[in-house]
Gaussian input, Z-matrix of N, CA and C with variables (Angstrom, degrees):
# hf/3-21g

backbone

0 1
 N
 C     1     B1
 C     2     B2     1     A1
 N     3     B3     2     A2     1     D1
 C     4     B4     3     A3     2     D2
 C     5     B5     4     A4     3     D3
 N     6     B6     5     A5     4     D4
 C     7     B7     6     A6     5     D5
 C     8     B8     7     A7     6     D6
 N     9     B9     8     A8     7     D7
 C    10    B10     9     A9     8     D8
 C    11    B11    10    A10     9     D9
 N    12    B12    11    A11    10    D10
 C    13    B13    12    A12    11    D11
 C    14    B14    13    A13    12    D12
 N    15    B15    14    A14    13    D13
 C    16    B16    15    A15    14    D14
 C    17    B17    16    A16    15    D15
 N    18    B18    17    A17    16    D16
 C    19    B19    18    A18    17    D17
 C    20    B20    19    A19    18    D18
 N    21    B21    20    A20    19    D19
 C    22    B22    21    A21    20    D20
 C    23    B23    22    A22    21    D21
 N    24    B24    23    A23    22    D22
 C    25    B25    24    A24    23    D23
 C    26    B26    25    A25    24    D24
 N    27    B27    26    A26    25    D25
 C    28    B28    27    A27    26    D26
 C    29    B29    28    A28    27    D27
 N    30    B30    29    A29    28    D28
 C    31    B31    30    A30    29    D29
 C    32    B32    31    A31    30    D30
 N    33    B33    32    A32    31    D31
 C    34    B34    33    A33    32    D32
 C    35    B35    34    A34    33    D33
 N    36    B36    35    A35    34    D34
 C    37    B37    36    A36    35    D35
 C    38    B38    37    A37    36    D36
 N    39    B39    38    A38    37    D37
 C    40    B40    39    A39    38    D38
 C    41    B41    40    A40    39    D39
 N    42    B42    41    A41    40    D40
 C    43    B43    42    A42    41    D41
 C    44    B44    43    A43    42    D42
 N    45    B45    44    A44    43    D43
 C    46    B46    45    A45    44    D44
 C    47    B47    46    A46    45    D45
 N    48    B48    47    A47    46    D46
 C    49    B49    48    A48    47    D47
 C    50    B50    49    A49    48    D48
 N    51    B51    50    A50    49    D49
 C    52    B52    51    A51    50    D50
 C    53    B53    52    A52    51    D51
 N    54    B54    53    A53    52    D52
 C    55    B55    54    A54    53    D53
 C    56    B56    55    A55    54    D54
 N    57    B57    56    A56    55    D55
 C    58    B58    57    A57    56    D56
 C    59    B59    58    A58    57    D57
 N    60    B60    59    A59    58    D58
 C    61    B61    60    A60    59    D59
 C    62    B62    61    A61    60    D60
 N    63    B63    62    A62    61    D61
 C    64    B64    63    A63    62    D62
 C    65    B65    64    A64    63    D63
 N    66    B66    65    A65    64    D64
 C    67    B67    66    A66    65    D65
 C    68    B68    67    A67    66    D66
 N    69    B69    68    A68    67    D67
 C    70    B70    69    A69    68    D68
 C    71    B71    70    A70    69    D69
 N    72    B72    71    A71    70    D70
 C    73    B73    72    A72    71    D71
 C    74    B74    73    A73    72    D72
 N    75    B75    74    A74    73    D73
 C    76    B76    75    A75    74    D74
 C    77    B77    76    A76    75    D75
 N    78    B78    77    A77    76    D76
 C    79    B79    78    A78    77    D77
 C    80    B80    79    A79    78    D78
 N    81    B81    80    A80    79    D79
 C    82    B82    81    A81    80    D80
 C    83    B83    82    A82    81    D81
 N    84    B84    83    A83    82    D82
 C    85    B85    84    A84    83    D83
 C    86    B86    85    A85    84    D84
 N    87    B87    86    A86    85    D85
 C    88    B88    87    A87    86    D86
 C    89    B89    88    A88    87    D87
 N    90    B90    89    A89    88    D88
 C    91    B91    90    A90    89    D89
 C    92    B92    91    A91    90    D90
 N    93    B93    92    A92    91    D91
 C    94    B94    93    A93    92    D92
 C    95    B95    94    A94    93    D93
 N    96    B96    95    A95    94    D94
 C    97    B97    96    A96    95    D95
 C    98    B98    97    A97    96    D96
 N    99    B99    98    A98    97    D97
 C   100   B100    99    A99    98    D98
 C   101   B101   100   A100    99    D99
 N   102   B102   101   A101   100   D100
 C   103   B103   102   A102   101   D101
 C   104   B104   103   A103   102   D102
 N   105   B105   104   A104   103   D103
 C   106   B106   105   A105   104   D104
 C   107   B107   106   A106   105   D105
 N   108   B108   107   A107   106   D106
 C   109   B109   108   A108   107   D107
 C   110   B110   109   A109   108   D108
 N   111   B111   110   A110   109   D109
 C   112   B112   111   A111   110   D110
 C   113   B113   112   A112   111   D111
 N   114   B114   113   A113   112   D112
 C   115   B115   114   A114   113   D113
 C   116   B116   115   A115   114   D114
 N   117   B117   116   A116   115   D115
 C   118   B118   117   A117   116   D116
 C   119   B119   118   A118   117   D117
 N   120   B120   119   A119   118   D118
 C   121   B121   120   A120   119   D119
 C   122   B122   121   A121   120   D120
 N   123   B123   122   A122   121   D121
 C   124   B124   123   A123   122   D122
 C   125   B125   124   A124   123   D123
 N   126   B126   125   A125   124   D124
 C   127   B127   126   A126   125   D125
 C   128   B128   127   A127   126   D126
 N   129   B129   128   A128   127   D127
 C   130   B130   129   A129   128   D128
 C   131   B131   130   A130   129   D129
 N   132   B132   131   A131   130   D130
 C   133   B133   132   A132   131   D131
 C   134   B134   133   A133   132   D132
 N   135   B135   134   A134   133   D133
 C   136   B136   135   A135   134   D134
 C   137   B137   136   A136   135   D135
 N   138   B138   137   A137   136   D136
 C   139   B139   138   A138   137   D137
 C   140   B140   139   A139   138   D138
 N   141   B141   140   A140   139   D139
 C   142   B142   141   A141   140   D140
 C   143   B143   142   A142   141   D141
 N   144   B144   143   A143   142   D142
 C   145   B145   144   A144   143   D143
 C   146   B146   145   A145   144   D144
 N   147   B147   146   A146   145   D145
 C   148   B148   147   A147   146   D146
 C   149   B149   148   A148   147   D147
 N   150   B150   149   A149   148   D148
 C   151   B151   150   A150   149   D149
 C   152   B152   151   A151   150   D150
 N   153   B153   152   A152   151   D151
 C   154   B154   153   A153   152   D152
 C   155   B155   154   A154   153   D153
 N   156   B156   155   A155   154   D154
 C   157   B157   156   A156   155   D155
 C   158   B158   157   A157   156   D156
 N   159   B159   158   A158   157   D157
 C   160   B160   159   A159   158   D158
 C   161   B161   160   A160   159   D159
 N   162   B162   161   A161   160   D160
 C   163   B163   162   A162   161   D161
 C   164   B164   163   A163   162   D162
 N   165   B165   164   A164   163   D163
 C   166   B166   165   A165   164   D164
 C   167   B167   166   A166   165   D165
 N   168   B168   167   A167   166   D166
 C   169   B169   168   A168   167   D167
 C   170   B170   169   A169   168   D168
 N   171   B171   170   A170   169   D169
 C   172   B172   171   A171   170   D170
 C   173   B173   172   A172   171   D171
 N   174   B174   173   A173   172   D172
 C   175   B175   174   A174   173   D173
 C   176   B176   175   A175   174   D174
 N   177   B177   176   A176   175   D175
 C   178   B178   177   A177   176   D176
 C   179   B179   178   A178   177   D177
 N   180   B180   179   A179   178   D178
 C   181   B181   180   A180   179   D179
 C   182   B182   181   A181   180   D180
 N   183   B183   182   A182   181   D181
 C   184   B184   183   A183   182   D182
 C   185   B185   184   A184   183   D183
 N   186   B186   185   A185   184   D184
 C   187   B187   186   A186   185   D185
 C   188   B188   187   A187   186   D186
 N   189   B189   188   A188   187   D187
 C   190   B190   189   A189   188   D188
 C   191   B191   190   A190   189   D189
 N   192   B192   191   A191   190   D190
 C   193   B193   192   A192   191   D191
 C   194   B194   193   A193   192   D192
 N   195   B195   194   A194   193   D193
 C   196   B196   195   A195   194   D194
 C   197   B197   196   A196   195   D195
 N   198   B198   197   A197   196   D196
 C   199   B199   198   A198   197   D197
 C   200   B200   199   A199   198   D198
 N   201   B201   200   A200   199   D199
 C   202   B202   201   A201   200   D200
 C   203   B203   202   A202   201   D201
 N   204   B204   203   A203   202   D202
 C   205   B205   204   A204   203   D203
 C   206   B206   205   A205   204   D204
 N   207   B207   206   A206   205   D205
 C   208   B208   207   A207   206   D206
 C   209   B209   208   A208   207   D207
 N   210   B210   209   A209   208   D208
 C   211   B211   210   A210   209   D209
 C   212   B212   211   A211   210   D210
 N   213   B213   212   A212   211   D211
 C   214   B214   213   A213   212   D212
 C   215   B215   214   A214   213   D213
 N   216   B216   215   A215   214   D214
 C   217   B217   216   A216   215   D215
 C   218   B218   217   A217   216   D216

   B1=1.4472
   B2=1.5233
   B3=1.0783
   B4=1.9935
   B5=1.6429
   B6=1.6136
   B7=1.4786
   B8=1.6044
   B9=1.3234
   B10=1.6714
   B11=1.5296
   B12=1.0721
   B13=1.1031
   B14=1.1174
   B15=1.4084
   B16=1.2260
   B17=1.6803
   B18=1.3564
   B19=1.4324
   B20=1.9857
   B21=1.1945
   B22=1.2962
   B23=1.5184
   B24=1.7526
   B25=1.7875
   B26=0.9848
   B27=2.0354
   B28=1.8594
   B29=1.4000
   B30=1.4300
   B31=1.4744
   B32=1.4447
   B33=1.7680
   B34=1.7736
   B35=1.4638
   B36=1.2376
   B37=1.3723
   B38=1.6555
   B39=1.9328
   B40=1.3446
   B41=1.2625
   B42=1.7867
   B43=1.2375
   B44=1.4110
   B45=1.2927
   B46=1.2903
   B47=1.5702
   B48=1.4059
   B49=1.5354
   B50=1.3596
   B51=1.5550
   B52=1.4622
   B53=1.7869
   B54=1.8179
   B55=1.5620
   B56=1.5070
   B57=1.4020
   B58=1.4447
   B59=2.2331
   B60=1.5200
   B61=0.8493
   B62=2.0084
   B63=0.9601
   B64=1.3172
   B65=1.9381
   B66=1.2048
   B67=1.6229
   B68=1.6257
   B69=1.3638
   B70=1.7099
   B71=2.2181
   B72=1.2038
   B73=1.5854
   B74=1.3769
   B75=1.6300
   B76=1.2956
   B77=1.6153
   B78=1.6731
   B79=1.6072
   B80=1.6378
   B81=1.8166
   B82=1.4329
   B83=1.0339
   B84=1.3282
   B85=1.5356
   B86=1.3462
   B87=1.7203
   B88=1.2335
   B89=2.0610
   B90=1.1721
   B91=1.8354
   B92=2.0083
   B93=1.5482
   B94=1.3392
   B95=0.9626
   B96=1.9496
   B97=1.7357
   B98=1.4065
   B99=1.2076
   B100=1.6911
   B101=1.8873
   B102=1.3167
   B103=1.7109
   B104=1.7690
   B105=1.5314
   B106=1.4011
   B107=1.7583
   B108=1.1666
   B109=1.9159
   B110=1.4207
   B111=1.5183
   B112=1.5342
   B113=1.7524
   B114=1.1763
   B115=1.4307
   B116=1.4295
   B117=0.8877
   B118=1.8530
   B119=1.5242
   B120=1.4711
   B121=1.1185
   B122=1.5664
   B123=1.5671
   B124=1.5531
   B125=1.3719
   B126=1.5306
   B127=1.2644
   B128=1.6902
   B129=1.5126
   B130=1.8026
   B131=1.6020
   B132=0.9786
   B133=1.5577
   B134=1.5630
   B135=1.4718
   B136=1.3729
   B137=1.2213
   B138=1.5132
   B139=1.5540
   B140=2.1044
   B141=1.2240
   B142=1.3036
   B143=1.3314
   B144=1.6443
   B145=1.3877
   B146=1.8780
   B147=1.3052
   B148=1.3618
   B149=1.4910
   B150=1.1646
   B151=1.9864
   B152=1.3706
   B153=1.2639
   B154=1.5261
   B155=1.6372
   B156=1.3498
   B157=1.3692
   B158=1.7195
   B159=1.1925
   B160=1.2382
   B161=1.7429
   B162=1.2756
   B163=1.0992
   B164=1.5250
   B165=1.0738
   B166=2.1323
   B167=1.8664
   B168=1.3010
   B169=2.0845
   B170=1.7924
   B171=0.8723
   B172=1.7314
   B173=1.4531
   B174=1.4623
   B175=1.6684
   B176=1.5241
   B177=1.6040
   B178=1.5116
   B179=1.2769
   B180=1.3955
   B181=1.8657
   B182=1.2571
   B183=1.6549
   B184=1.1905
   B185=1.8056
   B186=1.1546
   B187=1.3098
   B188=1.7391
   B189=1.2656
   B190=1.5918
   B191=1.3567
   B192=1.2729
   B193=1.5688
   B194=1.7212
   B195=1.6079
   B196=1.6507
   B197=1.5881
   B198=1.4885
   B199=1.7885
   B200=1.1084
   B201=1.5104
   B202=1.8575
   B203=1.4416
   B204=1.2891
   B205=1.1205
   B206=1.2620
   B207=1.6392
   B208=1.1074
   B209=2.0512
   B210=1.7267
   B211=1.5025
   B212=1.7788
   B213=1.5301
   B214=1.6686
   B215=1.1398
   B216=1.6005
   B217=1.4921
   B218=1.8820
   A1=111.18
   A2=114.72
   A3=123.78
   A4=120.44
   A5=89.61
   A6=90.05
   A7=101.57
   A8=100.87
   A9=97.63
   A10=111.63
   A11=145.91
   A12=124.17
   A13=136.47
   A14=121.55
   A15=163.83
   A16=112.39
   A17=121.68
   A18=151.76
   A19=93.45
   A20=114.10
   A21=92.15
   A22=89.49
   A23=125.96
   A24=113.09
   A25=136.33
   A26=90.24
   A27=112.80
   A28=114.42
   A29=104.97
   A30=125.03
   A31=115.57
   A32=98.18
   A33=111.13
   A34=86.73
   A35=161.62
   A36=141.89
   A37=108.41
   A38=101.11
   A39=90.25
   A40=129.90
   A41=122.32
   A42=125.34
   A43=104.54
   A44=132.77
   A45=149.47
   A46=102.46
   A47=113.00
   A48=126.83
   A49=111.09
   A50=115.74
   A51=134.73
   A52=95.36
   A53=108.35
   A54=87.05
   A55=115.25
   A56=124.93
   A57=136.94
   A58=91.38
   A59=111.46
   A60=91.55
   A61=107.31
   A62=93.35
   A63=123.10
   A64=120.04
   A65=107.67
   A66=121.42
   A67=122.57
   A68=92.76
   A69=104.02
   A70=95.90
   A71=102.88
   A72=96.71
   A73=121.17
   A74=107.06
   A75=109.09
   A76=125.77
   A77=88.66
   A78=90.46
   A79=109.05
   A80=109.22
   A81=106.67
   A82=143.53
   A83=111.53
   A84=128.82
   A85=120.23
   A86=106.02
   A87=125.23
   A88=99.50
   A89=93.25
   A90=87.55
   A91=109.38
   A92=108.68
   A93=125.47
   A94=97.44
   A95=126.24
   A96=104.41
   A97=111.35
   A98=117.45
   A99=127.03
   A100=111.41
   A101=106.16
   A102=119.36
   A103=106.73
   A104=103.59
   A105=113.30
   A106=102.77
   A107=93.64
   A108=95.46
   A109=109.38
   A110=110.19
   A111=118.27
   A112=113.37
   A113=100.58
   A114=98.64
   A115=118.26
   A116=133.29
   A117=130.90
   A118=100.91
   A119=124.33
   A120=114.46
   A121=119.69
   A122=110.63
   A123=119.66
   A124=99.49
   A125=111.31
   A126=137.13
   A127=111.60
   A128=112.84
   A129=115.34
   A130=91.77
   A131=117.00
   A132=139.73
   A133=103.35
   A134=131.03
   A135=141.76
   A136=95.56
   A137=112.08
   A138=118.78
   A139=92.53
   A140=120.42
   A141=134.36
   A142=103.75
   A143=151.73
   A144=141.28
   A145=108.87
   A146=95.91
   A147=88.24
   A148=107.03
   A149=101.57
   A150=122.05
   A151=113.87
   A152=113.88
   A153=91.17
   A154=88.78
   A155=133.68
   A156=112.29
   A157=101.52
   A158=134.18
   A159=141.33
   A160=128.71
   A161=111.47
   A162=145.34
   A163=130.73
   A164=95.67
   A165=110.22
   A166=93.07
   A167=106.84
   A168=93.74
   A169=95.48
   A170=125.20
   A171=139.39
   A172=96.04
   A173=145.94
   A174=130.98
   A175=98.75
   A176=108.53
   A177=112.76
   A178=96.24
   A179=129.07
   A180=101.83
   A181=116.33
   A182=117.29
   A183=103.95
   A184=120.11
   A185=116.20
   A186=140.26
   A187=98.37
   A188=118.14
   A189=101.35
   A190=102.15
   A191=115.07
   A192=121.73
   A193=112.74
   A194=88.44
   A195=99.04
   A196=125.59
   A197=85.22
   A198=93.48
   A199=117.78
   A200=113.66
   A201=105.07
   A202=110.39
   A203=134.01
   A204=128.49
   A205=127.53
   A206=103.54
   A207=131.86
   A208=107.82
   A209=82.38
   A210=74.12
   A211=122.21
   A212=109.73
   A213=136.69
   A214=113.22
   A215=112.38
   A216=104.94
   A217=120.36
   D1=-38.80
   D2=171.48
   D3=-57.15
   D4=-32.58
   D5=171.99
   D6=-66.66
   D7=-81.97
   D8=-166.82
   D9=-41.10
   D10=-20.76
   D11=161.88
   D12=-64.78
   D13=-32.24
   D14=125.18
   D15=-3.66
   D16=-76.71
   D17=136.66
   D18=-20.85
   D19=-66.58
   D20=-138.27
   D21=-82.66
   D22=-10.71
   D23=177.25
   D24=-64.98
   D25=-24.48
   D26=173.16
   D27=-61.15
   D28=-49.61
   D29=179.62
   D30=-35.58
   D31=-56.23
   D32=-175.97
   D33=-81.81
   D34=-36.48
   D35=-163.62
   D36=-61.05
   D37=-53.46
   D38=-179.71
   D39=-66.33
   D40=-29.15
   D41=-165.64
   D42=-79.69
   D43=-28.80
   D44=-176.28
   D45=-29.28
   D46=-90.26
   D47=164.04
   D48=-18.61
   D49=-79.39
   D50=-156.85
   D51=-46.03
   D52=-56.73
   D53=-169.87
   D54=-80.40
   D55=-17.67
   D56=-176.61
   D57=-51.01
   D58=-42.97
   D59=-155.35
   D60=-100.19
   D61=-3.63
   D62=166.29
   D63=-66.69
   D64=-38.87
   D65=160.61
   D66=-72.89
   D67=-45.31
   D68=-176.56
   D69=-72.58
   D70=-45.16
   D71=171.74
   D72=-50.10
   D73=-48.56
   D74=173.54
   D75=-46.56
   D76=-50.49
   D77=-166.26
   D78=-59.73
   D79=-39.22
   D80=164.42
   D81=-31.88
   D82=-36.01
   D83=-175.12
   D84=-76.04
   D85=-40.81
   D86=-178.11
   D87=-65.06
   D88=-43.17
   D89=-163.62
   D90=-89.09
   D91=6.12
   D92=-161.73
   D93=-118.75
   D94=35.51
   D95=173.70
   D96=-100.15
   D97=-26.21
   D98=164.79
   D99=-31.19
   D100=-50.65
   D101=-169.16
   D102=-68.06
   D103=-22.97
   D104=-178.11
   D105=-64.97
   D106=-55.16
   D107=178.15
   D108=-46.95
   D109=-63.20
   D110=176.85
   D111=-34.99
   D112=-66.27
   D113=179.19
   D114=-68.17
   D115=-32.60
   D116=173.82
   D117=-58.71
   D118=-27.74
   D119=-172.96
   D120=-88.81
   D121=-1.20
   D122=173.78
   D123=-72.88
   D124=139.26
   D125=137.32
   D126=-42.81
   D127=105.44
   D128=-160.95
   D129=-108.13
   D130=154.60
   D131=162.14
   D132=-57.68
   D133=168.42
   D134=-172.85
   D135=-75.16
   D136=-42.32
   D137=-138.18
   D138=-102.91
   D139=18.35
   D140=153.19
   D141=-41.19
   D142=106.30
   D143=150.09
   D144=-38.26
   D145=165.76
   D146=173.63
   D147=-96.06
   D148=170.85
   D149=172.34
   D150=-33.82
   D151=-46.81
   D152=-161.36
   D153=-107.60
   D154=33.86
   D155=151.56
   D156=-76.80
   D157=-43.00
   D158=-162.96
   D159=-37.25
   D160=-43.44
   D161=137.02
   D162=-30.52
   D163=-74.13
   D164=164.88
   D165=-55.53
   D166=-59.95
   D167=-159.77
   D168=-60.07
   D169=-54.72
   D170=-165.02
   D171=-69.76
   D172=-13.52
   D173=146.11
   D174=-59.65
   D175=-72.26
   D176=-163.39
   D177=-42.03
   D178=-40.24
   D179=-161.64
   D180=-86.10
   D181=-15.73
   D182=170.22
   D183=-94.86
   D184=24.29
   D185=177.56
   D186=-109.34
   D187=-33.42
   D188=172.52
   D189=-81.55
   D190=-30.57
   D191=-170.57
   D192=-43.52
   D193=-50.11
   D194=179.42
   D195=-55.41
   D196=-55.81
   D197=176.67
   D198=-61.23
   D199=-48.68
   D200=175.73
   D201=-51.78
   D202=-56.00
   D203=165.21
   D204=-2.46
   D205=-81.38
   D206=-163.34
   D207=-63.32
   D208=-31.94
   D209=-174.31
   D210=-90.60
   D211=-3.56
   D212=149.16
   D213=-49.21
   D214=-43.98
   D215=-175.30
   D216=-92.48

């Protein structure tokens, strides 16, 4: 029974972060659509990635975010 409890604090340690930071992104997004125009309208360098890499790097980081966390604490 100690294990699984055990098991389940790690569980909430790691996810803790990941969605904490996962809500606060959200809410960003929601109040950050104005800046989207702004920026589409810069003159970008070649070497600009495209759009939907942005997305994929910003999961992974808030997925390292968690674990480092978790493993600090």
């Amino acid at each position: 029974m100690a294990i699984n409890n055990k098991i389940l604090t790690y569980i909430f340690l790691i996810l803790q972060p990941i969605v904490l930071s996962a809500i606060i992104s959200a809410a960003g997004n929601n109040y950050g659509k104005g800046s989207r125009i702004w920026y589409d309208s810069l003159n970008k360098s070649k070497a600009t990635p495209p759009a939907i890499v942005f997305p994929i790097v910003w999961s992974i980081l808030y997925i390292l975010l968690g674990v480092s966390s978790f493993l600090i604490y």
